[in-house]
N, C-alpha and C positions, 0 to 999 in steps of 0.2 A: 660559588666560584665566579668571579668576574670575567668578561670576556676576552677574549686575547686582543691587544691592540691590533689596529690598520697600520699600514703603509701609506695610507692618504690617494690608495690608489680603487680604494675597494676591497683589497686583498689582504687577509690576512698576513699577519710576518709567519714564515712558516712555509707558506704553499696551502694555508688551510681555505675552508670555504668563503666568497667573496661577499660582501655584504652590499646589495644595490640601494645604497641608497638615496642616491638622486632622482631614480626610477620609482621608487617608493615615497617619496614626496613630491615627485610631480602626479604619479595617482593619486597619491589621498586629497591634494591639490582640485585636480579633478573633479576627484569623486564629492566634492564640501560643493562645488560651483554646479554639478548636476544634481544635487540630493536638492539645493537650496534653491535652484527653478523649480523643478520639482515636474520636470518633463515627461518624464517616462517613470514608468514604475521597477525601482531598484530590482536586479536579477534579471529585469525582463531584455530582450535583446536588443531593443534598441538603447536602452542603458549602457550596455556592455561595451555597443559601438561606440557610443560617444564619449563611455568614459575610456576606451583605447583611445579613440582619436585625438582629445582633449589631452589626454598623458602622453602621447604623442608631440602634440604640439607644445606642451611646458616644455618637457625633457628634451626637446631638440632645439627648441628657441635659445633654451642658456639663461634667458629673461625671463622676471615674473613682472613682463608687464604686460597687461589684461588688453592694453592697447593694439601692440603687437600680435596677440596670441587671437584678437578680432580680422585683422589684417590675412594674419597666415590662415583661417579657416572662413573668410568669406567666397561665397561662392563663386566659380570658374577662376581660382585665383591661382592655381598650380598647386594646390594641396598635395597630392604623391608624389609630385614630379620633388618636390620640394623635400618632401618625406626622404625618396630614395638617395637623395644629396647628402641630405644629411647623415643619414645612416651610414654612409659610403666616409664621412669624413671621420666621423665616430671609431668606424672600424679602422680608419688608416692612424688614430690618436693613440687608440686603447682598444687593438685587436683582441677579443677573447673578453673581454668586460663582463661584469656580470650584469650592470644598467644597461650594458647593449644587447646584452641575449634578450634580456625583457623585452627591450622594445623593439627589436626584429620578429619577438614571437607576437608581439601586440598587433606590427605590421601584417603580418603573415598572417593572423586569424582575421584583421580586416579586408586583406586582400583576395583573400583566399574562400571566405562564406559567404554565400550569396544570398539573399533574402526576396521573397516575393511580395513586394509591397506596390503602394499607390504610386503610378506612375506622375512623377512632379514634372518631367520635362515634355511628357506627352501635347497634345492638341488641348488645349482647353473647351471644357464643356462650354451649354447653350450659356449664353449671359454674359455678363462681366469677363475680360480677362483675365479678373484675378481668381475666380474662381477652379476647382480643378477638379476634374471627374474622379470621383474618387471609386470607381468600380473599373478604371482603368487602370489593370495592373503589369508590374514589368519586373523583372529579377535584374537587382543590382549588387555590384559590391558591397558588405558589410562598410565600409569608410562611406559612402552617399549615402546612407543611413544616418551613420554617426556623425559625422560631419557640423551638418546644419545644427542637429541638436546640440552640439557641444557650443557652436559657432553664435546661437540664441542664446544658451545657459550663462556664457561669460558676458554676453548681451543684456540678461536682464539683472545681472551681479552688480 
């Protein structure tokens, strides 16, 4: 049996279930640019972060351009601040969306899980600046996890 047509809003005609699928092409989106770095090992959580973050950043940009999507995930640049706008405009377009539940739950499980990792913003060890102690650990947001990685992945795409 074929499926019931859209209303072009997501939503079934009907009232039946919504089908997200700009939410679901900006992940798989994502998910092609972190597989094909090949940063993190798929499942594992830093994965997870970057593939929210990354689908984050398509699905709210509007743009699939790689240029922009570098800009909005480079470091100190308002990444949540920018997230929460969006979200916020989203909701006031197409309250109830079903590509909005998605990425408020994507927001929420970055914002919301903390991870205990190598602290990057810390003191830098003996040597080089660039270097970074990596037995210096610090519990951050799941998004400062994901972030960078997603922000490299489209980096080296």
């Amino acid at each position: 049996m074929p499926p019931e047509s859209t209303n072009g809003a997501g939503r079934r005609s009907g009232g039946g279930l919504a089908v997200p699928m700009a939410w679901l092409c900006a992940e798989y989106l994502a998910d092609q640019y972190l597989t094909a770095a090949g940063l993190a090992e798929p499942g594992s959580l830093e994965h997870r972060a970057s593939l929210r973050a990354l689908a984050l950043t398509v699905h709210l940009s509007g743009k699939s351009a790689p240029d922009e999507w570098l800009r909005l995930t480079v470091h100190e640049a308002g990444w949540p601040e920018w997230v929460e706008e969006r979200l916020a405009a989203e909701e006031a377009e197409d309250p109830g969306g079903a590509d909005l539940a998605l990425a408020h739950d994507a927001w929420t499980a970055l914002r919301e899980t903390w991870v205990h990792t190598t602290d990057l913003d810390g003191v830098p060890g003996p040597g080089p600046a660039l270097l970074v102690d990596e037995t210096a650990r610090t519990w951050l947001p799941a998004w400062q996890l994901g972030l960078p990685l997603a922000h490299l992945a489209v980096w080296l795409a």
